[in-house]
C-alpha positions in Angstrom: -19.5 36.4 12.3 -18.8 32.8 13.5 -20.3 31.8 16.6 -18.2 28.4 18.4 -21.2 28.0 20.5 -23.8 27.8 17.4 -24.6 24.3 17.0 -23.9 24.6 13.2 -20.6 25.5 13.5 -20.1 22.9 15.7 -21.7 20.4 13.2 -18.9 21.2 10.4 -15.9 21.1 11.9 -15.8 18.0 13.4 -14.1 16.4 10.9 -11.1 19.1 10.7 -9.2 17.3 13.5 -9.9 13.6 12.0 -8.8 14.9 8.4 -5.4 16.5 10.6 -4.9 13.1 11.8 -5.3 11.4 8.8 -3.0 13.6 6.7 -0.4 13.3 9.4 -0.6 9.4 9.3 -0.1 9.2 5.3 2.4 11.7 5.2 4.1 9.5 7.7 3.7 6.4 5.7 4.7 8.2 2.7 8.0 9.7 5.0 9.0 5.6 6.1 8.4 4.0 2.5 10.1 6.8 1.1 13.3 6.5 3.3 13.2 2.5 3.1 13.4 3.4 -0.9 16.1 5.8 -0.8 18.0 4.0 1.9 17.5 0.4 0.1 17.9 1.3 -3.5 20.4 4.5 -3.5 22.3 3.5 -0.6 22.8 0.1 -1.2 22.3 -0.5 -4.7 19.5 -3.0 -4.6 16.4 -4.2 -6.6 13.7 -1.9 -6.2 11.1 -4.5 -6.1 12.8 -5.9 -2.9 11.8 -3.2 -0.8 8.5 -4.2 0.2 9.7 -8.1 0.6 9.3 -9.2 3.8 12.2 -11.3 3.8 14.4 -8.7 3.1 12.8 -6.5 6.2 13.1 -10.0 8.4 16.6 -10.6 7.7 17.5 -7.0 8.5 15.8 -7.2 11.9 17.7 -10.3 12.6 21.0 -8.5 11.5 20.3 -5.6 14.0 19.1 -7.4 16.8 21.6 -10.8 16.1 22.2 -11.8 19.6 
């Protein structure tokens, strides 16, 4: 049996939450580079490699938010 109040069991698990955290972060990262891929490169038939340019990512930002 597993005791919450026993200090070694308290001693393990601390990193549980931090490794939630961390997964949820990456899988976010990997979620918004992803969708920039498929939205860039399917969508609108361009260059891969200009994905991660940030020129292309400034001059969208000033298409969207043009005054």
């Amino acid at each position: 049996m597993t005791d919450k109040n026993n200090p070694e069991v308290k001693r393990r698990a601390w990193w549980v939450p931090l490794l939630k955290i961390v997964l949820i972060l990456l899988f976010f990262a990997a979620a918004l580079i992803g969708g920039a891929v498929a939205g860039y490169v399917v969508l609108g038939k361009q260059d891969i490699h200009d994905v991660l340019n940030w020129s292309t990512w400034r001059h969208v930002f000033d298409l969207v938010f043009a005054p």
